[in-house]
C-alpha positions, 0 to 999 in steps of 0.5 A: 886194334883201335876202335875209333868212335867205339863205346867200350864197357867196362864189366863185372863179374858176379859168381862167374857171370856177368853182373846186372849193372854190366848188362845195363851198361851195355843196353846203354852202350848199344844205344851210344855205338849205333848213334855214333856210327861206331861199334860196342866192346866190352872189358872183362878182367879176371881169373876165368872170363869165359862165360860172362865172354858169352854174356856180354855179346849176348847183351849186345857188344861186338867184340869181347876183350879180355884179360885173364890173369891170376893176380886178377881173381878178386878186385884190387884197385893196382891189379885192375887198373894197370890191367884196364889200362893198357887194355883201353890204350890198346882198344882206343875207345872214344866212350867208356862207361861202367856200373856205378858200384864199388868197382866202377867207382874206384876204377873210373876215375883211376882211368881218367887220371892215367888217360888225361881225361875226365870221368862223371860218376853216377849219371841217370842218362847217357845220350849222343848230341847230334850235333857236336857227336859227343855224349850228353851226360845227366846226373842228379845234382844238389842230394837229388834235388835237380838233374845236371847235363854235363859234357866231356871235352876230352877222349876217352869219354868216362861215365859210371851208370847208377844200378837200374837206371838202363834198361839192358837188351833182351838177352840173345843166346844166338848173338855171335861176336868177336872174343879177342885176347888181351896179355894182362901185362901185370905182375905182383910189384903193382899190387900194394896192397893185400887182402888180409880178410874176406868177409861175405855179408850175410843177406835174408831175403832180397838185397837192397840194390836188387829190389823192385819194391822196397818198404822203407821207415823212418824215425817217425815209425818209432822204434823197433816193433814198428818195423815189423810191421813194415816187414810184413807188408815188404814179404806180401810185396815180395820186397825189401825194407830199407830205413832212413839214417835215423832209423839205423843211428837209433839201432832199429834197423842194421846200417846196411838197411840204411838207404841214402848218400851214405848208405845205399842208393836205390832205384825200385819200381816202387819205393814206400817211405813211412814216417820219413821226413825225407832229409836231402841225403835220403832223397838222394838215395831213392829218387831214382825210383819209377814211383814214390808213395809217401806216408806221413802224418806231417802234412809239410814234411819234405818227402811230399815234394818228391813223392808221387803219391802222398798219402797224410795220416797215422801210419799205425792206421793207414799200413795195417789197412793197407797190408790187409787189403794186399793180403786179400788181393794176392790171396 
């Protein structure tokens, strides 16, 4: 069963389907196996992988794998990594790559530990050198204040792809390819821990990870109220609103708004900071964004560094200006 010079992507399963992220990865993965002479595999573990089985040929892979069991309905770190591994012991791949989230995070470098290998997380890019034909792999450095290209010396090769910095195939319904069978090979002794609660987070409106646009605020928005505000342009743009670290310590704004290393890590199109100073941690969380527009009345505030568009001034009369003539333009 060894895919020699293989890419292989390790995916996830929302809601029956395959996950957006998975989609990217295999965008990515497809770009990898055609430049290393090799073909591109997808893993799916869980309970009913069927139609996310479909997905991910239909988003490029060759061959499906997948391993069904019902110790695998939800993720636990035992069940899943046993589960992965003999799967990629079996397939033999020289590339793995998965999404940058919970799961991939805890996963990825669980496989490189039970594989002698290494893993580097959170990579914005991913590409074949032509020389040594092995991956050239980019990830932001010092809180997103630089870009690394590291490599890997050893095989498998493991990287986690941060959400939205791929791009995934279009989606071909027609695509056919392989769907092979893997025997989990797990039973209830691996698992060492148990789920004692489920909570499901209650989400209004658009979730941060998932948003093209986002309207994020500071402590220099100053309290509140000024966040309704931000709220209001965010429903105009169809977006989300996030908030740096102090905005949420100061009870502002809900801890899951907070974006930034200790919070959530975005990538929109288009990022609004208002009244944010831009602390090396925030920047970290939003510097994958395709553009930033910075509003603040500090002309030397950090954010003006990495923002694309800088705009100094009162946000209190700047945003009202410009929400009006958002709503006049998408009247």
């Amino acid at each position: 069963m060894a895919d020699t010079n293989s890419v292989l992507v390790i995916g996830e399963i929302h809601g029956g389907t395959l996950s957006s992220v998975s989609a990217e990865a295999l965008g990515c993965g497809r770009k990898l196996a055609d430049d290393l002479g090799g073909k591109l595999s997808a893993l799916l573990i869980g309970n009913d992988v069927s139609a996310a089985a479909k997905d991910a040929v239909a988003f490029g892979a060759d061959t499906v794998y997948t391993v069904e069991d019902g110790l695998l309905a939800e993720y636990q770190s035992d069940s899943f990594t046993a589960a992965a591994e003999k799967a990629v012991r079996e397939i033999s791949p020289t590339v793995i790559v998965t999404g940058h989230t919970s799961m991939g995070s805890d996963i990825a470098p669980r496989l490189a530990f039970r594989l002698e290998t290494a893993a580097l997380m959170d990579c914005i890019n991913l590409e074949v050198d032509g020389d040594s034909k092995r991956l050239r792999l980019t990830k932001p450095v010092y809180g997103g204040n630089a870009q690394a290209v590291y490599a890997i010396d050893t095989d498998p090769q493991i990287a986690t792809v941060r959400v939205k910095s791929m791009t995934p195939l279009v989606k071909d319904t027609a695509r056919t390819g392989d769907i092979v069978k893997i025997d989990a090979g797990i039973d209830a002794s691996v698992v060492r821990a148990k789920v004692i609660e489920k909570v499901v987070e209650e989400v209004q409106g658009i979730k941060l990870e998932d948003a093209t646009i986002i309207v994020s605020g500071g402590r220099g928005v100053g309290g509140p109220e000024g966040f309704t505000q931000l709220e209001q342009l965010a429903k105009l743009l169809k977006g989300a609103v996030g908030a740096s670290r102090p905005a949420c310590d100061n009870g502002w704004m809900p801890e899951k708004a907070q974006v930034g290393l200790t919070g959530t890590i975005v990538t929109p199109d288009l990022y609004i900071a208002v009244g944010i100073s831009g602390a090396s941690q925030h920047i970290a969380g939003c510097s994958g964004a395709k553009s930033i527009v910075a509003i603040n009345k500090d002309a030397d505030a950090n954010i003006f560094r990495f923002a694309h568009y800088g705009v100094v001034g009162d946000w209190k009369k700047l945003l009202p200006a410009f929400t009006e003539k958002v709503k006049e333009l998408t009247a």
